[in-house]
Structure formats: C-alpha cells, structure tokens
N, C-alpha and C positions, 0 to 999 in steps of 0.2 A: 552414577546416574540412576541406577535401577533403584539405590536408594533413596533417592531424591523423587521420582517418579511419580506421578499421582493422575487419578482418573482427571480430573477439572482439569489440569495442563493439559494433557493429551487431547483433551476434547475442542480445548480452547485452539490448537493448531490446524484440530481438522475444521472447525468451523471456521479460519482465515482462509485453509486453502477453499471450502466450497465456497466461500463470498469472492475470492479471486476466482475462479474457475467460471464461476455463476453468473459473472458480472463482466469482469474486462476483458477479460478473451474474446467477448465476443466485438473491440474494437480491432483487437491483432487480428480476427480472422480475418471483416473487414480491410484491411491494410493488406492484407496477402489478395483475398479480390481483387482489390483494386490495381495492386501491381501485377495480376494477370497470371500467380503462379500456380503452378499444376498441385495435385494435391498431394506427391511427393517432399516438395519444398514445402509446402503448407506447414505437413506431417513433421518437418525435421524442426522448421520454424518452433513450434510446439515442442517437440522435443528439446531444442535446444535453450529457449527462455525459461522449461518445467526444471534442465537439470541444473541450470546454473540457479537458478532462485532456491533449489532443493538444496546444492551442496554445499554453498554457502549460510544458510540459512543454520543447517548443520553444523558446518565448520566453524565460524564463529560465535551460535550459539555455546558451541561445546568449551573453544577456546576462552570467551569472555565472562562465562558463568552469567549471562544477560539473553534475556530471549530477544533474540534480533532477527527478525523476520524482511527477508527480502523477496524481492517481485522483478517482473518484467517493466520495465516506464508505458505507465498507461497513457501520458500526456507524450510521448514519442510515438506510440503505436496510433493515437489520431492523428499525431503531424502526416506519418507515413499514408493515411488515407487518402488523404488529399496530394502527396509530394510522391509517391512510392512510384506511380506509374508512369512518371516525367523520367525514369532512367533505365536504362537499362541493370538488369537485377543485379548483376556483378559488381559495377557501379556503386549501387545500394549497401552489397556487402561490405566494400571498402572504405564507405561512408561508417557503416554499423563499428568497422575496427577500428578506424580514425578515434569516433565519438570514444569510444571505451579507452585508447591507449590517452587520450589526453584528460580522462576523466578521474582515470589510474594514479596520472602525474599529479594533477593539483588536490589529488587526497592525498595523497604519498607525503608530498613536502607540508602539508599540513594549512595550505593558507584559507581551506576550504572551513575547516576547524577554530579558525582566528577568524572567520570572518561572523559564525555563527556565535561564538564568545562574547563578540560586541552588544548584539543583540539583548536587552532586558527581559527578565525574565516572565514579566508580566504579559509582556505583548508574542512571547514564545506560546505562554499556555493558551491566548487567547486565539493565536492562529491554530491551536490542537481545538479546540472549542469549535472554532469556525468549518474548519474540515470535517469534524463528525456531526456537528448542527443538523444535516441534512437526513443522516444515519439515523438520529431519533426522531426524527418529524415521520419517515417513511413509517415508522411502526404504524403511528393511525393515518395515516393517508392509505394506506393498504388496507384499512378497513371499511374503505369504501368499495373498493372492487373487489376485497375476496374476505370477508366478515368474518368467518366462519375459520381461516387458516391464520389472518391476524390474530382475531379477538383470542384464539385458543393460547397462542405463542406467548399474548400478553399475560392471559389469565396467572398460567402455567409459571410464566415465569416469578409471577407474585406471589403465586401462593409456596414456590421454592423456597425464593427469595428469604424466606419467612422459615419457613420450616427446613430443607437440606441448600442453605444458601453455596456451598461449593457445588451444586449439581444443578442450578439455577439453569444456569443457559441447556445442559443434555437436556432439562425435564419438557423446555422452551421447545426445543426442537424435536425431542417426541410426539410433543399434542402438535405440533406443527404437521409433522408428516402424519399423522392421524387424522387430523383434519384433512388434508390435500388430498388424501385417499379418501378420506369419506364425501369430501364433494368431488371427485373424480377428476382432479387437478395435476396428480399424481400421472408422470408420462414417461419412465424410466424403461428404456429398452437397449438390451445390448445383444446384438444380434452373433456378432463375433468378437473374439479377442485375439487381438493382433501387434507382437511389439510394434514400436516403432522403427523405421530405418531411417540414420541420421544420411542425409547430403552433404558435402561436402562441394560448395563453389568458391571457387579462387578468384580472390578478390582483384578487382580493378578500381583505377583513381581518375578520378577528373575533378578538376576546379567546381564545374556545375554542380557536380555530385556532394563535395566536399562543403559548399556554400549551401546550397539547398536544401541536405540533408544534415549533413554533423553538424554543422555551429546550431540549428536552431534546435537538436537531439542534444546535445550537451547542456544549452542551458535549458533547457525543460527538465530533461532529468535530477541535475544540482537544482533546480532553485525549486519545481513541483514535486520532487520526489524523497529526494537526500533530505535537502533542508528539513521538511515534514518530519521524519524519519528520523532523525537525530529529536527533533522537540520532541518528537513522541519518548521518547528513552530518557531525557531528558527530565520529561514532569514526570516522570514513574517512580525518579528517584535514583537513576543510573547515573554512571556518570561516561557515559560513551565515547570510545577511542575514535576519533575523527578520521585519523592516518588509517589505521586499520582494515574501520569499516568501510572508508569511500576508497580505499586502496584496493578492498580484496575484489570488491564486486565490480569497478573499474576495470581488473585484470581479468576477473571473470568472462567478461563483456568480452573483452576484447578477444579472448581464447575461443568462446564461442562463435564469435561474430561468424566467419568462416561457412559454420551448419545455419546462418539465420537470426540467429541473438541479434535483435536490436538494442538493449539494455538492459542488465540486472542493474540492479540497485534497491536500497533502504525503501520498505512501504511503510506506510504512515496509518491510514485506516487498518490493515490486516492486523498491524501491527499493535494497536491499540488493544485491539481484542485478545492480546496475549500476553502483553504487561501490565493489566490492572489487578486487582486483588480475587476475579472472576477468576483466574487462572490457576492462582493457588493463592494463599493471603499469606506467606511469607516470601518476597521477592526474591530472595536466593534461590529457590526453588521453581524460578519461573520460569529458567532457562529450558528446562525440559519440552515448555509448548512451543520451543523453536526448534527444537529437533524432532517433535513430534510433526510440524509443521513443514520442514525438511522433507522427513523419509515420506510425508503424503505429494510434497512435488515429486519427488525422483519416482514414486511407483506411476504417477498417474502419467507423468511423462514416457515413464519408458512404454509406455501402451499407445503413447500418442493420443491423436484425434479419437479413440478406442472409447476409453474412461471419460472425455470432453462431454462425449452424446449423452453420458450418465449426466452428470450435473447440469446439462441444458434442459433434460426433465425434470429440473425441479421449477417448481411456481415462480414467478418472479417474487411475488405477494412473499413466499414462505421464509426466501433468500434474504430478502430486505426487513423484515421483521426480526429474522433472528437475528441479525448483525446488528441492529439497532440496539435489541434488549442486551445484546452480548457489549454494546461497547456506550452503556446506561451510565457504568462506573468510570468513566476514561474521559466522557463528557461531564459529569461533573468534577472530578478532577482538574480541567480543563478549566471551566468556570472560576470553581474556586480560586484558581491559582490567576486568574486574569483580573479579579478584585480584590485579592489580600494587599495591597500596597495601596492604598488612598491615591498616594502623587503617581501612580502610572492605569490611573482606573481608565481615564478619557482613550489615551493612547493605545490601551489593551481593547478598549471600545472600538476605535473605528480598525484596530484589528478584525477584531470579531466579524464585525459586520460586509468588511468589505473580502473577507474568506469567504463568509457565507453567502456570500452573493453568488457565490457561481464566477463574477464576471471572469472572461481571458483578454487580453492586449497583446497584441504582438505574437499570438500564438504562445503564450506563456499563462499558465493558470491561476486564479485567483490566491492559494495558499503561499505563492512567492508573492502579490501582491500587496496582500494584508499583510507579509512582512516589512515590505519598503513604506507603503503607507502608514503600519504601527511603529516603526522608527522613526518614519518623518514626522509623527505626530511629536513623538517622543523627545525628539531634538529640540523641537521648534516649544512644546513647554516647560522645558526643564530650563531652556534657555535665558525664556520669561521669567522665571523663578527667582534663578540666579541674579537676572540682572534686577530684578527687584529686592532683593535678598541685598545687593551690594549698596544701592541708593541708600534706603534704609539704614 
C-alpha cells in the first residue's frame, strides 16, 4: 500500500470524511435530541457509527483493491428524528440490531446483488448524475452568501486543474480556508481533548419498535444508501462484490448496534469523491483514499463529540463548494454515461430528474425513486420497441 500511496488519494478521503462530518452529523445529532439522550449516549452514538464506517471502509478497501467508502445511513438518522423519541432507547437499540442482522442476510445470499444487475446501465449513471446534481449547483449558489470563500475555491480549482491537476481539489481547499480566514468565517475551537467512552445498552424487542423503526431503517438504508453506493463503484469502472460489501457493513451494523450504530453501510456522494480520476488517475491505486478515509473515521471517532466541534467550524459556504468542485469529474462521469446509448436516453432522463428533485415518498429518498421510475420508464419503452420491432 505504501507503494501505491499518493498525496491526491489521501486528500481525496479526508475531503469525504470532512463533507460527512460537516454535513450529516448534524442529522444524527438531531436524532439523538430528539430521543432525549444524555451526552454519554450521544458520545458512544458518534463513536460507534465513526468506528464502524472507519473499519470497514479500511477492511474492505484493503481487501477489494477498490476504494469503498462507507458511512452511517443519513436517510435512517432523519427517519430516527422524527420516530426515535416514540420508544424507549433500548427498544431503539434492538430495532438498530434487527435492521443490521437482516440487512447482513440479504447481502449475504446475494439477492440484493441480482436485483441491482437488472437494472441498465444508463439509468444507474443517471441516478449517480442525479445525486451529485445538487453537489455542483452548491458551488455558485454559495457565491452568493459567501463570494469571497466560493469564488476562491472555484478560481483555485481551475487554475490547478490546468497546471497541478492531481492537486486540484488540496489547491481548492487551501484558497478556500484562506478565504474563510480572511473574511472571518473561520470558527475552529478545540477547547479539550477527550477519547471517547463507548456505552454499551442491552438491547430490547417490541413489535412497535420493530415496525416503526427497522422495516422503514432497512429499506432506506438498501434502497437510499447501498443502492447509490454500488452505482457509484459501478460507473468508476469496478466491478463490486454485492455479498461482500452489503454483508460486511450489515454485520457491522449489527456488532455495533449495542454502543448506538444505527447503520453502516455504502455512501454514495462521499464516495464519489474518491473513485473518480481526482483521486489518482490510475484506478488501481484508488483504493488507498478508502483507507485513507478509514483511519480519518476511526481517529476522529475515537475523540468522539471532540474533533465534531472541529468540523462544525468550518463555513457551510467552504464545505459545500469544495465537495462540489471535488466531485466535478464523477458528475460528469454520471452524465456521460446516462447518454452514451440513444435507446435508454429518455429513461436515464426521467432518472435524472426525478433523483434530482429531492422528492421523498413513504419516508424513502428520491435516489431509490429515480431508480424505480428509470426502470419503469425503461420497461415500458423498450417494450414499445419491441413490439413495434415484431409488427414490422
């Protein structure tokens, strides 16, 4: 690995972990509010989502030679907002191991892996397209509230781009925190350093719990989190182990549940940021910004709530522009790959669009969406095709 190693990977894992840090955590803490827990549980909470996303992300980047970046389920940590304080927290935990031992199973047997193989591949890149959509629009919408932290990020990045293109996104995020400091944006204070200490609550089962929390935790996780998360791997040019990867972080889940873990599993956006050619431009070598990406969950977790206050001092402005310009190449990627085929253009279309919408139904997020409706688009014209193709 040390042979393989390089500045651009390594960079490219810390800049996943601060866009995860910077951004979703702050619905998990939310979720823990709202379920009323002391800041003991909070702490282990954190601890336990940081280590399983860290060891995994480790473990199987190292085992697969593929940078695979996993996370905590951001679309379970909002369900839990709203659902968390309806139970008693042990309750909660027993729901958290439920969701994980059955998530385990249907990675395991593989049907999770066969069902995303159906899927064309047009309308796979187009829901990668659609997920990141919003990642490149932030870059100038944030140049309207903070001019001066965007415009540098952008400048910066172009003019890399151009002259040290493997050091594009570091050069991004140098002028970026240059700026933030020069308008006074910049709010990094670590007062103490303190590990963290994991909890351990023993889990309890109820129907209520089991209904209300795991079934609708299980499918948000597979269908907003995994799904994504394989396509991302997928259009990079990998060709990702289904069993494997929804097995290990299912087990994960589950092992952690116990300290607080509501779900690991596969991310999709962070993910992006570390399988495109930003990372290194020979993909065998990309695996490195997953274990790079790794050992920055496991250090920041093991400090807990500690290192968190660090990354809540950065700009939103500075977060969201750098993840943008960092995942420039992964969107078009995306693009491309959802109109190279003529006969699945439409179908990759109202992919796209109906990812990019944002919308949720059923408490299930638009990225599982624009997959069922770029299938169904896909069905229903190839169908027409066909049976025109047979008259004929």
């Amino acid at each position: 690995m040390l042979r393989d190693a390089s500045l651009s990977a390594v960079l490219a894992g810390f800049v996943a972990v601060v866009v995860s840090y910077s951004g979703t955590l702050v619905i998990v803490l939310a979720a823990a509010s709202a379920g009323h827990l002391d800041p003991a549980r909070t702490t282990s909470w954190v601890w336990a989502i940081s280590l399983g996303s860290g060891l995994t992300c480790i473990g199987l980047s190292l085992r697969t030679r593929m940078p695979v970046i996993t996370a905590w389920s951001t679309p379970g940590a909002a369900l839990l907002v709203t659902s968390l304080g309806a139970y008693p927290y042990a309750e909660a935990v027993g729901a958290f191991l439920i969701s994980g031992a059955v998530i385990a199973l249907i990675g395991l047997t593989g049907v999770f892996g066969w069902l995303m193989r159906q899927v064309p591949a047009a309308v796979v890149s187009a829901m990668l397209a659609g997920i990141l959509f919003g990642f490149g629009t932030h870059v100038f919408t944030s140049l309207k509230t903070a001019p001066v932290i965007a415009g540098s990020v952008l400048l910066a990045y172009l003019l890399a781009k151009r002259l040290l293109p493997r050091y594009a996104v570091l050069v991004a995020l140098a002028a970026g925190v240059a700026g933030s400091a020069a308008t006074s944006r910049l709010h990094v204070r670590l007062h103490t350093v303190e590990l963290a200490r994991p909890v351990l609550t023993a889990p309890e089962f109820s129907l209520a719990s089991l209904v209300g929390i795991a079934v609708p935790l299980i499918v948000a996780t597979l269908a907003s989190q995994n799904a994504p998360g394989m396509a991302v791997l997928s259009a990079s040019g990998y060709r990702p182990g289904d069993r494997l990867l929804i097995g290990t972080t299912g087990v994960a889940s589950t092992v952690l549940a116990p300290f607080g873990s509501h779900a690991v599993n596969l991310a999709a956006i962070t993910a992006a940021i570390c399988t495109g050619p930003e990372a290194h431009p020979d993909p065998r070598r990309r695996y490195v910004a997953g274990v790079s990406c790794g050992a920055c969950y496991v250090l920041i977790g093991a400090f807990g709530s500690t290192l968190v206050a660090f990354f809540a001092g950065l700009p939103g402005e500075l977060v969201a522009a750098v993840a943008g310009v960092a995942l420039f190449g992964a969107l078009a990627g995306g693009l491309t790959g959802a109109v190279k085929e003529e006969k699945d253009r439409e179908a990759a279309l109202i992919t796209f669009l109906a990812t990019a919408s944002g919308v949720t139904l059923f408490g299930i997020g638009s990225a599982f969406w624009g997959l069922v409706f770029g299938v169904a688009a896909h069905l229903v014209l190839s169908g027409r095709r066909r049976g025109r193709t047979a008259g004929a």
